[in-house]
C-alpha angles and dihedrals in degrees: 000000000000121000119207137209114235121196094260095194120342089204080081097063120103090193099237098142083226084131104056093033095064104047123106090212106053085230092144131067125174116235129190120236121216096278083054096250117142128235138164123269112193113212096224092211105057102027105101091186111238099160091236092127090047092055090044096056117107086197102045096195111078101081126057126200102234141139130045121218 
């Protein structure tokens, strides 16, 4: 059983790249959106959810733990 984290509102995101930075994994990339802000894209596959990126976050409020598999 793996969980994974989904974006919860990218509006949240400062853009700091603190998230993708810090894991391990290199499960997030930030990705621009069409006004060129930056948020955080986790690549479900390779993402093991360790919550480091959760904990990370200034905001706190951009990912969402969601989904079982």
């Amino acid at each position: 059983m793996k969980c994974y984290l989904e974006q919860k509102l990218k509006e949240n995101c400062y853009g700091c790249y603190t998230c993708a930075q810090i894991c391990k994994k290199n499960a997030i990339s930030m990705v621009s959106d069409i006004e060129g802000f930056f948020y955080p894209w986790v690549d479900k596959k390779v993402c093991l959810n360790c919550g480091e990126c959760i904990r990370s976050c200034p905001v706190g409020k951009v990912f969402l733990k969601l989904g079982v598999q």
